[in-house]
C-alpha positions in Angstrom: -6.0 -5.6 1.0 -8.6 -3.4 -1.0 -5.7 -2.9 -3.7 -5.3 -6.5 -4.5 -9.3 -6.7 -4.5 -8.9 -4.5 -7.2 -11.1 -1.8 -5.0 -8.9 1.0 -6.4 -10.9 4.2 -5.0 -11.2 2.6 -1.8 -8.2 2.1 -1.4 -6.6 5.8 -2.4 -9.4 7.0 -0.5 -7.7 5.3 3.0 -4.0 6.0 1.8 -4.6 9.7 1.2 -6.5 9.6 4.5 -3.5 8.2 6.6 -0.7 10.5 4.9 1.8 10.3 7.5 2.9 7.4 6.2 6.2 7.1 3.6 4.7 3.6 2.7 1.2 5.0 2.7 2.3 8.1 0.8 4.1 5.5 -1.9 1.1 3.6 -2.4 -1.2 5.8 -2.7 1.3 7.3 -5.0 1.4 4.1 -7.4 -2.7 3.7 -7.1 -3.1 7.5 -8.2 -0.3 6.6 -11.2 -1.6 2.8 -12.4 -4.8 2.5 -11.4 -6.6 -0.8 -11.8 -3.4 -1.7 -13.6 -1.5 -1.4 -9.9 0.2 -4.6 -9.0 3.0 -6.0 -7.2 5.9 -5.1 -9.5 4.8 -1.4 -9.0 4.5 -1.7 -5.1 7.9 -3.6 -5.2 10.0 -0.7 -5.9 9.6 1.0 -2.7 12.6 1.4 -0.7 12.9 2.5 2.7 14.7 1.4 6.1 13.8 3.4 8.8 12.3 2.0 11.6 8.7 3.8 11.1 8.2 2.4 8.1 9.6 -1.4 8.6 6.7 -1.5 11.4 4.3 0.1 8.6 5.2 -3.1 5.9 5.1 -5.8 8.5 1.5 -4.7 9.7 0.6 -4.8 6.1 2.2 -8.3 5.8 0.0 -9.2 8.9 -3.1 -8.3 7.5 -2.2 -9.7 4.2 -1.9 -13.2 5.7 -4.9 -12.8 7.9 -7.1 -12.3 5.4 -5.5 -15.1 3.4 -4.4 -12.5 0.2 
């Protein structure tokens, strides 16, 4: 959520904070690498399909949609 409000350090600050994450550890990756310029054709390119991580993205998803972004 905070990295399509464009709230950048927020939002590395949280992912660096929860590093046991591969999808955590990838965005906080691409925020570190694009900045304000992060969007969804940088977050797009992640690739992963173990279990973990599936559960990781669909909890995103939810929150996404909950908060109507």
């Amino acid at each position: 959520c905070l990295i399509l409000l464009k709230r950048i350090a927020e939002a590395h600050a949280k992912l660096t904070a929860k590093s046991n994450s591969s999808i955590g550890e990838f965005l906080a990756e691409m925020v570190k690498m694009h900045g304000e310029h992060v969007n969804g054709s940088h977050i797009g390119g992640f690739k992963s399909t173990d279990a973990n991580t599936l559960l990781d993205i669909a909890r995103i998803f939810a929150v996404l949609v909950q908060e109507r972004l």
